[in-house]
ROVODO-829898 format. One record per atom (N, C-alpha, C): x, y negated, z negated; atom name; residue in one letter. Coordinates in steps of 0.02 Angstrom, whole numbers, plus 32768, in hexadecimal, padded with zeros to 4 digits. Layout:
    xx    yy    zz  atom  res
     X     Y     Z    CA    A
...
This chain:
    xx    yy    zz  atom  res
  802A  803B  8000     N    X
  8000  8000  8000    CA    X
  802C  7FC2  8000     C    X
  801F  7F90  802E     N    X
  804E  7F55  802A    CA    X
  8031  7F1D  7FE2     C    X
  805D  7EFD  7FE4     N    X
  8047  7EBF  7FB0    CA    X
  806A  7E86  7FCB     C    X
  8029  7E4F  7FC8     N    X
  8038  7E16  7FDD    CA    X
  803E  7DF8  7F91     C    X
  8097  7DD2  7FA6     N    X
  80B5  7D95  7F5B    CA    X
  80A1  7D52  7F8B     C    X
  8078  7D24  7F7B     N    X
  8074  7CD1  7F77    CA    X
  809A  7CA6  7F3F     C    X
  80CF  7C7E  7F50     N    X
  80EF  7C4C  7F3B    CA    X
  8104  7C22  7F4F     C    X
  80E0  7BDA  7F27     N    X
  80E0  7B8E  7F36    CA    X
  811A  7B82  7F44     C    X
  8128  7B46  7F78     N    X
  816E  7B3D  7F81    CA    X
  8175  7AFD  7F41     C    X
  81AF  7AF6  7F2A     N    X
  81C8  7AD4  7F01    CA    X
  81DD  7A93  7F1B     C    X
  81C0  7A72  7EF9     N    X
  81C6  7A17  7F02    CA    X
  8210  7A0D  7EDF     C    X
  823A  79E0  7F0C     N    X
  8274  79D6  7EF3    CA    X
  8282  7982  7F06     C    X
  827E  7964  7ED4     N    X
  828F  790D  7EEF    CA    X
  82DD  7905  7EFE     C    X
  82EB  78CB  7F3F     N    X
  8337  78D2  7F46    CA    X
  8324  787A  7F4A     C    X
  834E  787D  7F24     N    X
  834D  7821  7EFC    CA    X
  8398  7821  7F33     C    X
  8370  77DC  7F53     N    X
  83AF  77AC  7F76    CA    X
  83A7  776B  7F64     C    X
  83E6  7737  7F74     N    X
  83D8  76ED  7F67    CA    X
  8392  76DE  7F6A     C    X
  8375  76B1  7F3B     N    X
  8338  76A0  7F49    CA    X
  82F6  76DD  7F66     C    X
  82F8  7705  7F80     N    X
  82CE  7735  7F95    CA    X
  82C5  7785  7F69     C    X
  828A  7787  7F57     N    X
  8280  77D3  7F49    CA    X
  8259  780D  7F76     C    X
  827B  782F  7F86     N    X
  8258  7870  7FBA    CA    X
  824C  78A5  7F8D     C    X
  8224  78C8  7FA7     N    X
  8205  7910  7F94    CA    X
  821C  793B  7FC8     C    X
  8247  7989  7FCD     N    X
  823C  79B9  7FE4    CA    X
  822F  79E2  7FC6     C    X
  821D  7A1A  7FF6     N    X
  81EB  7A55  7FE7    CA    X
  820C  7A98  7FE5     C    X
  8244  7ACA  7FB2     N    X
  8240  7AEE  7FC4    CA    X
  8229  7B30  7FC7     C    X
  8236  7B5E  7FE5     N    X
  8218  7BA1  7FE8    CA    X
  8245  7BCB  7FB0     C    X
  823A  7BDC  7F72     N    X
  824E  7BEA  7F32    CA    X
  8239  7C2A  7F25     C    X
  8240  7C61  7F25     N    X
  8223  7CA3  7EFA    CA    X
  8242  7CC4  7EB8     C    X
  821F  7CD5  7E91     N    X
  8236  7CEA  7E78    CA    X
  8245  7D42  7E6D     C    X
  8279  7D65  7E49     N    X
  8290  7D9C  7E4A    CA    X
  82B0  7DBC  7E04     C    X
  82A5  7DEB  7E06     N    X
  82D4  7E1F  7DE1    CA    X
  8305  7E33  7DEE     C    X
  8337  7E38  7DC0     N    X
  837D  7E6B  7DD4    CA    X
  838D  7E94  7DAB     C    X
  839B  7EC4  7DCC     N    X
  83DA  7F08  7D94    CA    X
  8404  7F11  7DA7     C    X
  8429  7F39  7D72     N    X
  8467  7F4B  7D9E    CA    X
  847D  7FA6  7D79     C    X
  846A  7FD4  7D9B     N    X
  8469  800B  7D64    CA    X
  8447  8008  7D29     C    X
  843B  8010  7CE8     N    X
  8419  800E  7CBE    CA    X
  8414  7FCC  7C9F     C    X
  8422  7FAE  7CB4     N    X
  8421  7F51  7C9F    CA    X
  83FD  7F20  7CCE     C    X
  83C8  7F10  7C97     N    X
  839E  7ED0  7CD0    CA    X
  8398  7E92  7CA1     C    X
  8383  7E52  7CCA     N    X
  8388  7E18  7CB3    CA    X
  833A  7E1A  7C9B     C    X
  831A  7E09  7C67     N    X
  82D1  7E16  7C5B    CA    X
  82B1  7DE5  7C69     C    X
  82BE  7D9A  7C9A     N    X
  82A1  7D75  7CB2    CA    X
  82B4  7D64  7D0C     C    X
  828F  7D4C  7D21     N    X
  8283  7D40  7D61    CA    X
  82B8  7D1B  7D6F     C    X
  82DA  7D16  7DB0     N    X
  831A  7CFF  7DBE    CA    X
  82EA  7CBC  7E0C     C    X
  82F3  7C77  7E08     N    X
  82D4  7C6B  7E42    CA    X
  82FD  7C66  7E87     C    X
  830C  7C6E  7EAF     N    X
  832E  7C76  7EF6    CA    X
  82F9  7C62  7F33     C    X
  8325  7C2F  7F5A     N    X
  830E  7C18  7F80    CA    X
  8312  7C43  7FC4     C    X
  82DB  7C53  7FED     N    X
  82E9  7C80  8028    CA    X
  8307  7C69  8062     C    X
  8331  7C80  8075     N    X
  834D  7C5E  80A0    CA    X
  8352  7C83  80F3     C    X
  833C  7C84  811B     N    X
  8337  7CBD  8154    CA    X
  8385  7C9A  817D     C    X
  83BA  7C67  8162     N    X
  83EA  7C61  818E    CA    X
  8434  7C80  817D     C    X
  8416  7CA3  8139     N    X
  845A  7CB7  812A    CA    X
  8431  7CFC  811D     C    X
  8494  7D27  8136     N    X
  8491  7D5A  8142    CA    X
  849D  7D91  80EE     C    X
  84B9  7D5E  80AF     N    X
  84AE  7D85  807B    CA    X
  8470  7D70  8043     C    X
  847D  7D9C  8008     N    X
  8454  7D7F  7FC7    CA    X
  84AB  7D77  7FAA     C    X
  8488  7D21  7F93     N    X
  84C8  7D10  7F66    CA    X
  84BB  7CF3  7F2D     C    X
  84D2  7D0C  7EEA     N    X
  84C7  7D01  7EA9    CA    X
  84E9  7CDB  7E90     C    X
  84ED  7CB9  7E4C     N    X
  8522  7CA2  7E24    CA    X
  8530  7CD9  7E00     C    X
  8592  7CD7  7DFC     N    X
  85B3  7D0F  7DE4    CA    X
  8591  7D14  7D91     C    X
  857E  7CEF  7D80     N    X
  855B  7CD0  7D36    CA    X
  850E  7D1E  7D2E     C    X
  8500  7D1B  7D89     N    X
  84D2  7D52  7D69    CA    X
  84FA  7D8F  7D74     C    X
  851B  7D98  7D83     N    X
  854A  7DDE  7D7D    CA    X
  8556  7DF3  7D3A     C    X
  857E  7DBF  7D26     N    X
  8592  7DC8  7CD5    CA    X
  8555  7DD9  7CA4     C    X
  8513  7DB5  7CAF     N    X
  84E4  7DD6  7C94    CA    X
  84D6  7E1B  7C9E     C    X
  84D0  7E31  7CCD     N    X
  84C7  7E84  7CED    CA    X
  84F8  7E9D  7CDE     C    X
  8527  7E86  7CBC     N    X
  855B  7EBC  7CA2    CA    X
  857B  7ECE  7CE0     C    X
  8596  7EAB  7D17     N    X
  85A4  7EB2  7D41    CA    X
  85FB  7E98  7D36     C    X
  862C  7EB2  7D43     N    X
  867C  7EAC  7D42    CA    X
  8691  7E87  7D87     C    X
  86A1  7E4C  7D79     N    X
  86C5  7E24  7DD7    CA    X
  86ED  7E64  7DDE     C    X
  871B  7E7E  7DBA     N    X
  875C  7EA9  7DD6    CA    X
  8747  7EE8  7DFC     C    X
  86FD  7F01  7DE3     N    X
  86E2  7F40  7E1C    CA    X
  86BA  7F29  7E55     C    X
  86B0  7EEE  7E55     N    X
  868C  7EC3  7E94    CA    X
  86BE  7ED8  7EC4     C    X
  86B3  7ED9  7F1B     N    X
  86BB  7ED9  7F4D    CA    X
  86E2  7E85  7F61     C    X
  8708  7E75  7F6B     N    X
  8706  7E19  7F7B    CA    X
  86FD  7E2B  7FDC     C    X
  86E2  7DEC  7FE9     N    X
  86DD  7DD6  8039    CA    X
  86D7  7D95  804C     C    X
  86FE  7D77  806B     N    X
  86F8  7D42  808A    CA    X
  86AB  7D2A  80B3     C    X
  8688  7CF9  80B1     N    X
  866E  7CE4  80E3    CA    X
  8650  7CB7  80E1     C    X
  8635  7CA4  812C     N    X
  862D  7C54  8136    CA    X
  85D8  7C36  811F     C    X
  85DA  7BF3  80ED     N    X
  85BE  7BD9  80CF    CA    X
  85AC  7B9F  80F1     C    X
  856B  7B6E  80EA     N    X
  8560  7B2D  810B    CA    X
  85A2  7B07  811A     C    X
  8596  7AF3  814E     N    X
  85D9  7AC9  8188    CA    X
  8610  7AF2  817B     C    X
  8601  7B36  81A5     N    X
  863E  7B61  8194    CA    X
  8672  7B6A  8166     C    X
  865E  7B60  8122     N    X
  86A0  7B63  80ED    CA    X
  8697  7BAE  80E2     C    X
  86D3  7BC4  80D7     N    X
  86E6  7BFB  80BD    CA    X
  86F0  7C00  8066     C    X
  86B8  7C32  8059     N    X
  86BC  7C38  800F    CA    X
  86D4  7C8C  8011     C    X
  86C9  7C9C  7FDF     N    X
  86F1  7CF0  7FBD    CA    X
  86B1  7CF7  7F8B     C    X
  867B  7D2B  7F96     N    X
  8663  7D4F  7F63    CA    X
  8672  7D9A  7F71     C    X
  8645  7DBA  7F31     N    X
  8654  7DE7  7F19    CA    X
  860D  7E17  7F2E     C    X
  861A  7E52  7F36     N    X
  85E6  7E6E  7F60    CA    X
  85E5  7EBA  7F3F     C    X
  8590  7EC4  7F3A     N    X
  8596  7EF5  7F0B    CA    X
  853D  7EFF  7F27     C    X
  8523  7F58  7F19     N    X
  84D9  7F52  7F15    CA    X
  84CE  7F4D  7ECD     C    X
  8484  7F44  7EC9     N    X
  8443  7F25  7E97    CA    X
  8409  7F31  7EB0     C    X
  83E8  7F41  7E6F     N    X
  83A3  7F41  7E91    CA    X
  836A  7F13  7E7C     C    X
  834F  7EF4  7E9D     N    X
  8320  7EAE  7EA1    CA    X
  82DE  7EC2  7E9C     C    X
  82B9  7E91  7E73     N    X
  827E  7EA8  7E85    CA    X
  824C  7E5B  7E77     C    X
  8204  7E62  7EAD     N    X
  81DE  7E3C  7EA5    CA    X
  81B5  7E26  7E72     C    X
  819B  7E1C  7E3C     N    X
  8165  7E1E  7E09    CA    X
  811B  7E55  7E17     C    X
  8117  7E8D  7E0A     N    X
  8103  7EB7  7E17    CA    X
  8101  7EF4  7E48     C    X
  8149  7EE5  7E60     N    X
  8159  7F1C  7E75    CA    X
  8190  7F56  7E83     C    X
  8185  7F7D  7E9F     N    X
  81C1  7FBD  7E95    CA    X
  820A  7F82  7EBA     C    X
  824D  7F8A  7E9E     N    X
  827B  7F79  7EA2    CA    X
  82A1  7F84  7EE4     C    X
  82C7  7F86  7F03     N    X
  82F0  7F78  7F49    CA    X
  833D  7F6E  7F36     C    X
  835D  7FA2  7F4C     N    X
  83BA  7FA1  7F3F    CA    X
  83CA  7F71  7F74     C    X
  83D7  7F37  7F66     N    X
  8404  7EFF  7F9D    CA    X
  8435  7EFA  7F91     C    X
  8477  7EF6  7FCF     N    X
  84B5  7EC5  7FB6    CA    X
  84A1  7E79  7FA5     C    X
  84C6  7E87  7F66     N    X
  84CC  7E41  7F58    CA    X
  8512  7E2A  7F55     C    X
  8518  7DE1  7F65     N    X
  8569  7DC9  7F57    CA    X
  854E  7D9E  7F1B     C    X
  8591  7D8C  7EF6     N    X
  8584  7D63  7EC6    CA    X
  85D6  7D3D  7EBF     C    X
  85BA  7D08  7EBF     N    X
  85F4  7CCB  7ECC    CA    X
  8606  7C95  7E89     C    X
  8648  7C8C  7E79     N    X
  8656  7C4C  7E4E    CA    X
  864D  7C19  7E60     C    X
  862B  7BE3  7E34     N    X
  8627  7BA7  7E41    CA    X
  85E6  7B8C  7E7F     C    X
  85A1  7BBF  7E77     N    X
  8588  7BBE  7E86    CA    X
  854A  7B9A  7E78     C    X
  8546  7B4B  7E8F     N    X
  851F  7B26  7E78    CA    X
  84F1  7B0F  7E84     C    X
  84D8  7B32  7ECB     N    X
  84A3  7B20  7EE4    CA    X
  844F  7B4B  7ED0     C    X
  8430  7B70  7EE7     N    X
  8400  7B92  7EEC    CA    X
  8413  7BF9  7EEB     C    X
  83F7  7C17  7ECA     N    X
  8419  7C4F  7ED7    CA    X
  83ED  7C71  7F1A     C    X
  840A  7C9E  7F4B     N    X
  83FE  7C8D  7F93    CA    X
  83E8  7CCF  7FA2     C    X
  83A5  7CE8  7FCF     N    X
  838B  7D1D  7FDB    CA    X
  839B  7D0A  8037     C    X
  83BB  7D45  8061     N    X
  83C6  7D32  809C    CA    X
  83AB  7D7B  80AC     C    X
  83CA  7D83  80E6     N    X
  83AC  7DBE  810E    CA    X
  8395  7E06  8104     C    X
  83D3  7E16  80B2     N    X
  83CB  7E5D  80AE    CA    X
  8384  7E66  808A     C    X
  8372  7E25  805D     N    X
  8328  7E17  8037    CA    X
  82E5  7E02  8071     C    X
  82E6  7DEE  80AC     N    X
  82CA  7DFB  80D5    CA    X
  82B3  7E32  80F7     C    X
  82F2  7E64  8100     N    X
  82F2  7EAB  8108    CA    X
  82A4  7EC1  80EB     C    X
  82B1  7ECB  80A5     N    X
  828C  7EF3  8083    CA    X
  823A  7EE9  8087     C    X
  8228  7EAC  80A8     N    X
  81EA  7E88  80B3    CA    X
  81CA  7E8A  80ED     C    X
  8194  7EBC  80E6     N    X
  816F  7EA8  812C    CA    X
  816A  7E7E  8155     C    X
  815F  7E43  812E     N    X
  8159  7E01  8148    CA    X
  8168  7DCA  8116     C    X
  817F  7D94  8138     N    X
  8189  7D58  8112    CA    X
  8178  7D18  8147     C    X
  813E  7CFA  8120     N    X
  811D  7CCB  812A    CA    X
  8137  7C86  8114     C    X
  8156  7C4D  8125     N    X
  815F  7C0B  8115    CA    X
  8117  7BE7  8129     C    X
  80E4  7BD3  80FA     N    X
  80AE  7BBD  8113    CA    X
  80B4  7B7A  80F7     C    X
  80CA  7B45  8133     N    X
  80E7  7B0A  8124    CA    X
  80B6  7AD4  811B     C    X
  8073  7AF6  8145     N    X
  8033  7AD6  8135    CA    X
  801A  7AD5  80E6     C    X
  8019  7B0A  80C1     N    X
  8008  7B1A  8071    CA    X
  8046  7B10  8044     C    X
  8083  7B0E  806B     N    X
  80B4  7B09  802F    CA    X
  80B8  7B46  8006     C    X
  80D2  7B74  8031     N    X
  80DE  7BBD  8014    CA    X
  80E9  7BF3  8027     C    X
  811C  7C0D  8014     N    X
  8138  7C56  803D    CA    X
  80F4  7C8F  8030     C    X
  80DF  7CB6  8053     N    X
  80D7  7CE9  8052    CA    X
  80F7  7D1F  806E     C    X
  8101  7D65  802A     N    X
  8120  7D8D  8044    CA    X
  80FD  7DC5  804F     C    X
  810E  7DEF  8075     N    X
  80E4  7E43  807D    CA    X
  80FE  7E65  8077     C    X
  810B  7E90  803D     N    X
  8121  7ECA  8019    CA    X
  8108  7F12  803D     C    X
């Protein structure tokens, strides 16, 4: 049986001189484990269909009881081609009510942006809906 997840995209103000804007983004939230260790709250990650990994802060590794030194490291290319180095390892993810999914995940230092759901979290989804009219991802499980 599939299951449809709905989630609002997240209002984010970007204050410039004199001007305040609102964007919108597409935010989900998730579960992680890692072998017998899970985080017991929802992790939020923004979906991203242009990148080709899921990338974490190394911050949630260390929670999962996860060791940088048995991580995998790999180079690869990040917005305006910079080259960063994470660490690459499976996990298994899961939606808010449902059965879990083993993804690679990388997980990176100094990671300060959004934690990042790309292609292999697309994978697992029937479908993924950006409904830019309602302001909200829908996914199909």
């Amino acid at each position: 049986m599939t299951k449809r997840l709905i989630f609002p995209f997240l209002k984010i103000p970007k204050i410039r001189v004199n001007t305040i804007r609102e964007y919108q983004k597409p935010l989900v939230d998730v579960f992680l484990s890692y072998k017998h260790k899970f985080i017991p709250f929802s992790i939020s990650a923004i979906m991203d269909s242009a990148s080709d990994f899921n990338i974490f802060d190394m911050e949630i590794a260390q929670v999962l009881g996860i060791k940088q030194n048995i991580l995998k490291p790999i180079k690869i290319k990040g917005v305006g081609n910079k080259i960063i180095t994470v660490y690459q390892t499976k996990i298994r993810m899961a939606f808010n009510g449902t059965q879990g999914h083993d993804i690679s995940a990388c997980f990176c230092n100094n990671h300060t942006a959004y934690q990042i759901l790309g292609l292999p979290t697309f994978n697992i989804c029937q479908q993924v809906i950006f409904d830019i009219t309602n302001k909200q991802t829908i996914l199909q499980l």
